[in-house]
C-alpha positions in Angstrom: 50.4 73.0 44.4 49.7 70.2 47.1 48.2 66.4 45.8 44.7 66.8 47.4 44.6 70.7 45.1 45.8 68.8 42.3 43.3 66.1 42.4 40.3 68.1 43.1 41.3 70.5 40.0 41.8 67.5 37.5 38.5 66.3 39.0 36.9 69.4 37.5 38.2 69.5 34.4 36.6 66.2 33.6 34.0 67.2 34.6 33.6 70.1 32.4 31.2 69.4 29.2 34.0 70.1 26.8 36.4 67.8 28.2 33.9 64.8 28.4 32.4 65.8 24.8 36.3 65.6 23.5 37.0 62.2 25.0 33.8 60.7 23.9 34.9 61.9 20.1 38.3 60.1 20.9 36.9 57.2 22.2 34.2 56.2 19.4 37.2 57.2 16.6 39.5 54.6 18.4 36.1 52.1 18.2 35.8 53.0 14.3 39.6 52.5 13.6 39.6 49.6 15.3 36.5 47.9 13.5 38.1 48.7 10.1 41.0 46.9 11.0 39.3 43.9 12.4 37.2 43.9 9.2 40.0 44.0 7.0 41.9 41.5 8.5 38.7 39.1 8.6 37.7 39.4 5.3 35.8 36.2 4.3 37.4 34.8 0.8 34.9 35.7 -2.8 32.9 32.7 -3.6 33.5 31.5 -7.6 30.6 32.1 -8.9 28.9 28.9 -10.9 28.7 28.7 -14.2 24.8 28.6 -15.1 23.1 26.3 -17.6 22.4 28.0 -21.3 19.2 27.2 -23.8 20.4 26.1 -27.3 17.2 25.6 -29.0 15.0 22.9 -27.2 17.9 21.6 -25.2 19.2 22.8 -21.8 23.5 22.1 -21.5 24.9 22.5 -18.3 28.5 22.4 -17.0 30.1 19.8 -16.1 30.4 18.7 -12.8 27.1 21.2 -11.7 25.7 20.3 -8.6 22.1 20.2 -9.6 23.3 17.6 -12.2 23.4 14.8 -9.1 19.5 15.9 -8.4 17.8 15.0 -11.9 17.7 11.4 -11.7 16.9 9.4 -15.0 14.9 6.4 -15.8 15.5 4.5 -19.4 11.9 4.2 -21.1 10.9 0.5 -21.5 9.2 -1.1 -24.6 5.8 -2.0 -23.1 4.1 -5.1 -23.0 1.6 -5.3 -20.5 0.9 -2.5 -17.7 -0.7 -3.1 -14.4 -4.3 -1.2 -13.7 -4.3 -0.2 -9.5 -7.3 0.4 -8.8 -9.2 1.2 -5.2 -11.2 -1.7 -4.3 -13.7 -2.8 -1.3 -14.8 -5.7 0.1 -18.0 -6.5 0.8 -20.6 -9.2 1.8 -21.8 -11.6 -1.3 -25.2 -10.5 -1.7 -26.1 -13.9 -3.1 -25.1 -15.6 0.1 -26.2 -13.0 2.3 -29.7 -12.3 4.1 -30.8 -8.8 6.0 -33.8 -9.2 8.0 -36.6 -6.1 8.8 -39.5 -6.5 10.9 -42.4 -7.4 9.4 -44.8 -6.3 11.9 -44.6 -4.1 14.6 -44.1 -5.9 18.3 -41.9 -6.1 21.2 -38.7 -8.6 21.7 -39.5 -10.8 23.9 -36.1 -13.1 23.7 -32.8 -14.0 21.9 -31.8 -16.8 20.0 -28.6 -16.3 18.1 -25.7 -13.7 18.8 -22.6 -11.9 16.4 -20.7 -15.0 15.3 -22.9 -17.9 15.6 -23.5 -19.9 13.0 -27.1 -20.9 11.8 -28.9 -23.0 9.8 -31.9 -22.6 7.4 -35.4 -21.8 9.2 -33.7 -21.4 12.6 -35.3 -18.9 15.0 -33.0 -15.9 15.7 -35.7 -13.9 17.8 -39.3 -14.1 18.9 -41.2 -10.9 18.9 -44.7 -10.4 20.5 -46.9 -8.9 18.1 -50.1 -8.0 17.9 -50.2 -7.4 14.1 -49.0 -10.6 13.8 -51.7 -11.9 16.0 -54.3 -10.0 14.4 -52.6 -11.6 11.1 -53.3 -15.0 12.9 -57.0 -14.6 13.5 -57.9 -13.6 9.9 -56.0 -17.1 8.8 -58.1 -18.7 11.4 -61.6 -16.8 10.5 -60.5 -17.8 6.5 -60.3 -21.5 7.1 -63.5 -21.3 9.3 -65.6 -20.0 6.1 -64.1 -22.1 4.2 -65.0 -25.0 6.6 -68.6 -23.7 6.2 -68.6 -22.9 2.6 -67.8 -26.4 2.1 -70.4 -27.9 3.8 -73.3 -25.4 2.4 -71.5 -26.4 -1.4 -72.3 -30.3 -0.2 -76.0 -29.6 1.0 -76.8 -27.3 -2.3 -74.9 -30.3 -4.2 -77.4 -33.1 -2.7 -80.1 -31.0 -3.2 -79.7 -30.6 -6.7 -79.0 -34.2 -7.1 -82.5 -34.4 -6.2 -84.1 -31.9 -8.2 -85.2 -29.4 -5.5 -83.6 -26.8 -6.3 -82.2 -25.3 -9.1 -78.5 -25.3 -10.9 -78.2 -21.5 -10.7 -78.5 -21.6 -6.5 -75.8 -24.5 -6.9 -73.2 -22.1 -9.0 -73.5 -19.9 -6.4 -72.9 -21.5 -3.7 -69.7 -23.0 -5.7 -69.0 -19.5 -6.5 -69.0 -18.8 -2.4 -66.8 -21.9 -2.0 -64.0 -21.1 -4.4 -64.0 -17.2 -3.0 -63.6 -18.8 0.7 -61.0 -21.1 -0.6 -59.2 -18.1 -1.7 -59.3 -15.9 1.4 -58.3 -18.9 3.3 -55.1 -19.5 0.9 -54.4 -15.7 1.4 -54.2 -15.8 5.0 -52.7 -19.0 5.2 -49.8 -17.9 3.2 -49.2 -14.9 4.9 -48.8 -15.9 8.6 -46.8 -19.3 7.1 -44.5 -17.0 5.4 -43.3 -16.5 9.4 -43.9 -19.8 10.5 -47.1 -19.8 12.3 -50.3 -22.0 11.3 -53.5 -21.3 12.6 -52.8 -21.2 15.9 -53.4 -17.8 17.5 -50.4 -16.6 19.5 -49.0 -13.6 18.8 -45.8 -15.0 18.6 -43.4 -13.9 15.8 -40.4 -15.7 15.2 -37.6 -14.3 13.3 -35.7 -16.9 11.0 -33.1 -17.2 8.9 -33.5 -18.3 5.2 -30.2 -19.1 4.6 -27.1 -21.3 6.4 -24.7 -18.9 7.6 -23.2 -17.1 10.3 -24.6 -14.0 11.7 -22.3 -11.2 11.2 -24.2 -8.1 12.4 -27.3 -7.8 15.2 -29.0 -4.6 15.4 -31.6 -6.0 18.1 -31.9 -6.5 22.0 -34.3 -8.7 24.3 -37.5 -5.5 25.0 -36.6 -3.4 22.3 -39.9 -2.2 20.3 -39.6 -2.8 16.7 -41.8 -1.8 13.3 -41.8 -1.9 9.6 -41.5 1.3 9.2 -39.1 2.5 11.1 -35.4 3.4 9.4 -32.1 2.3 10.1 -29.8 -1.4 9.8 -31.5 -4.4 9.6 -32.4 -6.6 12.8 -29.9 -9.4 11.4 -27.2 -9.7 8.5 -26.9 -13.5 7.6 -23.9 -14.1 5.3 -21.7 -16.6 4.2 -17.9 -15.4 4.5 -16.1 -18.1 3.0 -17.0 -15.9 -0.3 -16.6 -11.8 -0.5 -17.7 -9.8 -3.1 -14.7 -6.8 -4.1 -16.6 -3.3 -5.6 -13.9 -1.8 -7.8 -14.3 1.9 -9.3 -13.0 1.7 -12.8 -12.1 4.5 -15.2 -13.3 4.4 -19.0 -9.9 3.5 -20.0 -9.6 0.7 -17.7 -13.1 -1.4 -18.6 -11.8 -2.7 -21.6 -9.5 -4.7 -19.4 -12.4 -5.9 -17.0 -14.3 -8.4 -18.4 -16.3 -10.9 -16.4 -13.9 -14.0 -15.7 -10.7 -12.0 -15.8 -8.4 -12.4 -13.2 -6.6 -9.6 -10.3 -4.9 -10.2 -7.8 -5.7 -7.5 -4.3 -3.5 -6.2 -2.2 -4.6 -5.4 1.5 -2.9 -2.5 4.2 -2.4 -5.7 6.6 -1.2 -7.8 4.7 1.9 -5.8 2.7 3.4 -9.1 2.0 0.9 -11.1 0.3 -1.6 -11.0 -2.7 -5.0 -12.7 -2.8 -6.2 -13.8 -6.3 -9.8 -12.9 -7.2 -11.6 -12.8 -10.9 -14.4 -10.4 -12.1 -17.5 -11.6 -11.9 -19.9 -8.6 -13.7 -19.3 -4.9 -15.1 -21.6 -2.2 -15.4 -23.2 -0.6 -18.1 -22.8 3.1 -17.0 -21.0 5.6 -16.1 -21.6 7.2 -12.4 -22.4 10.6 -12.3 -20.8 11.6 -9.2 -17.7 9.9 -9.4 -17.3 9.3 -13.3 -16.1 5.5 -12.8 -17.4 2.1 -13.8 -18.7 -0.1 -11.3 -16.7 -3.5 -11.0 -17.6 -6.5 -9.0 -15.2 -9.0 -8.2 -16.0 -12.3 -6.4 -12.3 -13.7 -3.4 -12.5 -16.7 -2.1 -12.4 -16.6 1.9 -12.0 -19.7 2.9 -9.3 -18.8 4.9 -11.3 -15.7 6.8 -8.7 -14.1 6.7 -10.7 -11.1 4.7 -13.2 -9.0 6.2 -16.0 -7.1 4.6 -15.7 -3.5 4.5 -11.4 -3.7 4.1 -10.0 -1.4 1.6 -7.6 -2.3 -0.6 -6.1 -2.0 -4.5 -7.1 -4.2 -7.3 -3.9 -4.9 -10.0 -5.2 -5.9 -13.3 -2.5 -7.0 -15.7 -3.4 -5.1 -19.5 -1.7 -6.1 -22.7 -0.6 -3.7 -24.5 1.0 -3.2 -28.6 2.5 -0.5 -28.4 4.3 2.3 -26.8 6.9 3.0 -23.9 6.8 2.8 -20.2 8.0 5.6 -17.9 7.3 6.6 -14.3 4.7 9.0 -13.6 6.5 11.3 -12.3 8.2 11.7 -15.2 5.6 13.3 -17.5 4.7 16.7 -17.0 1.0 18.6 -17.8 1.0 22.1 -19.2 -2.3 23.2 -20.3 -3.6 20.5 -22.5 -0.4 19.0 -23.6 2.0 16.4 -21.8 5.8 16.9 -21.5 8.8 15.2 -20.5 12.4 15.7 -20.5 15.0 13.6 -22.4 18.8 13.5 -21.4 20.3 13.1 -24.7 24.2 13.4 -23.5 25.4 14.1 -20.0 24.5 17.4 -18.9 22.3 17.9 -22.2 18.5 17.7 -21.4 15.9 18.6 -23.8 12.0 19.2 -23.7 9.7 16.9 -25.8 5.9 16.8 -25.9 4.7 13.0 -25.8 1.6 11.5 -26.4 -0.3 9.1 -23.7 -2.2 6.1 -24.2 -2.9 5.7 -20.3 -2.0 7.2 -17.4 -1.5 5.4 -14.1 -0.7 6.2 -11.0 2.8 5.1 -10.5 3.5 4.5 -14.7 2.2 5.8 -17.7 1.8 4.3 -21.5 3.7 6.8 -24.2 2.6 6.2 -27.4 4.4 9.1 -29.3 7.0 11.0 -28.6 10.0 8.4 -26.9 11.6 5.3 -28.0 13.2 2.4 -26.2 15.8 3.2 -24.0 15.3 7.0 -24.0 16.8 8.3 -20.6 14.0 10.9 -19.0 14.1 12.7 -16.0 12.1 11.1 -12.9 13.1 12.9 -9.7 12.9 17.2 -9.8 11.8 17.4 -13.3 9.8 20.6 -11.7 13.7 22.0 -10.8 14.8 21.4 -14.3 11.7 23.0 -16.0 12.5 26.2 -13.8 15.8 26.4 -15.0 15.0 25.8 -18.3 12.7 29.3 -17.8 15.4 31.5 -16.0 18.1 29.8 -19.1 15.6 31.2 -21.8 14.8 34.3 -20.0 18.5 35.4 -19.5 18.9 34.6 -23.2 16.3 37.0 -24.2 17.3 39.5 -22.2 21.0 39.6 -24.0 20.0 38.7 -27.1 20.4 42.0 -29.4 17.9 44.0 -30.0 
């Protein structure tokens, strides 16, 4: 048989279905063969398997040289003789150096006298309004001190007149009477437009003053704007002295026994990390808020530096004496249900679950009265891990304990 018949019948045969189905068989059992061998000689290595921690009684052992063993740290618990109270604080403006002025009638500003920042002194003029209450104000002072003018003069007529027997003393009470009711209305008046600094002139001019030395620390008002009394929203001007700052503290119940008028804190501020500004408590309240179940504190900084600014947050540390009981970080204790836990390490590896008693709880520390002793190691850091495998330990024990 020539080459070219020979080809073209070899061609055919692979092209007949049985041929191509047999070497597609041969092919994917040379595939298979060759995975198991690659397999086999690949085979990763068994892992050991750890040994796990067991339950005998309260206490948790685990092996030696476990690796969760370097994740429990432990903290020694520390006789206690004063803890410190943090508490959230604000500063504020001394309200007995400070001054908010409303509007006492309605007008229109007509200019500016003092701006944010400027210092002023006792009856200066901030702003003059132009009022026509005020005015109207103004005329009744002057119509009062008219009739009194002409009450005065009747009362001396009548009084001469009587003198002389021609009339009688009943038209003479009378016309006292009239006096004293003129001298009244005129007082009245008086006072009221010189409560703003006007006399009797008529003038419509309101001037807005401060009654205290100070510097102006907030302006709510602009040369045209129209003011009234009865409209809501900040005052016109804030007059305060910042030399001094009042601090309002929110106190727990626990915590006012500590703050009694005249003791002293010291407060830490966000901007200032490095320093601590020394204050003293100047009053505590006498109930409880509703809302936010704390104890209003006020505390009085001096600011002569003005450094401090009102409405800065910061954290009040009290130092509290205390008699009794151990120290141990917060994070230490644990709550289940009603009761508070904690773990002791009583030998390496050997931890062991005891319910303690609190006498206060803190944010970073806590006070436990009952329950550890001095020098007690407890678990600070993953105490959440170790009370897990304390469950899965006591589970695994029940489930090959004998029934």
């Amino acid at each position: 048989m020539s080459f070219p018949r020979l080809k073209e019948h070899a061609r055919t045969l692979w092209l007949s279905p049985p041929v191509r189905i047999g070497a597609a068989a041969l092919l994917a059992l040379a595939l298979v063969g060759y995975a198991y061998h690659w397999s086999a000689s690949h085979e990763a290595p068994a892992t050991p398997t750890l040994p796990q921690p067991i339950v005998q009684g309260n206490q948790l052992r685990f092996p030696a040289n476990h690796p969760q063993l370097a994740l429990l740290g432990t903290v020694p618990a520390v006789t206690a003789q004063s803890l410190q109270l943090s508490l959230p604080a604000r500063l504020v403006w001394n309200e007995e150096r400070t001054q908010r002025l409303f509007p006492a009638f309605a007008g229109r500003v007509l200019q500016m006298q003092a701006d944010l920042g400027q210092r002023v002194q006792t009856g200066q003029v901030l702003a003059t309004l132009a009022s026509p209450e005020f005015g109207a104000a103004q005329a009744d002072a002057a119509k009062a001190q008219a009739d009194a003018e002409v009450a005065e003069r009747a009362f001396a007529r009548l009084k001469t007149l009587f003198d002389a027997d021609v009339i009688s003393r009943k038209e003479l009470e009378l016309a006292q009477a009239d006096l004293a009711r003129a001298r009244a209305e005129q007082a009245r008046a008086m006072a009221r437009t010189q409560l703003y600094g006007s006399h009797t002139q008529v003038n419509q001019s309101l001037g807005l003053r401060a009654l205290i030395p100070g510097v102006v620390v907030e302006r709510n008002l602009s040369a045209g704007q129209e003011v009234r009394p009865d409209q809501s929203g900040p005052p016109l001007f804030v007059i305060s002295d910042p030399s001094s700052l009042w601090i309002e503290i929110d106190a727990r119940e626990a915590d006012v026994a500590a703050l009694r008028p005249g003791t002293a804190f010291s407060l830490t501020l966000p901007n200032f990390p490095d320093r601590r500004f020394q204050a003293r408590i100047a009053a505590t309240g006498d109930f409880i808020d509703s809302q936010s179940r704390t104890v209003k504190v006020r505390g009085v900084i001096d600011n002569r530096e003005r450094l401090l600014k009102a409405e800065m947050l910061g954290t009040a540390r009290i130092e509290r004496a205390v008699q009794t009981g151990v120290l141990v970080p917060a994070s230490a204790v644990q709550l289940r249900g009603t009761e508070h836990w904690c773990f002791v390490q009583t030998a390496p590896g050997v931890f062991e679950s005891r319910q303690v008693q609190l006498g206060y709880e803190g944010v970073q520390e806590v006070l436990v009265i009952d329950g550890l002793r001095d020098g007690e190691q407890v678990v600070k850091d993953n105490s959440l891990l170790l009370a897990r495998e304390f469950r899965v330990a006591q589970e695994e024990a029940r489930i090959k304990a004998p029934q």
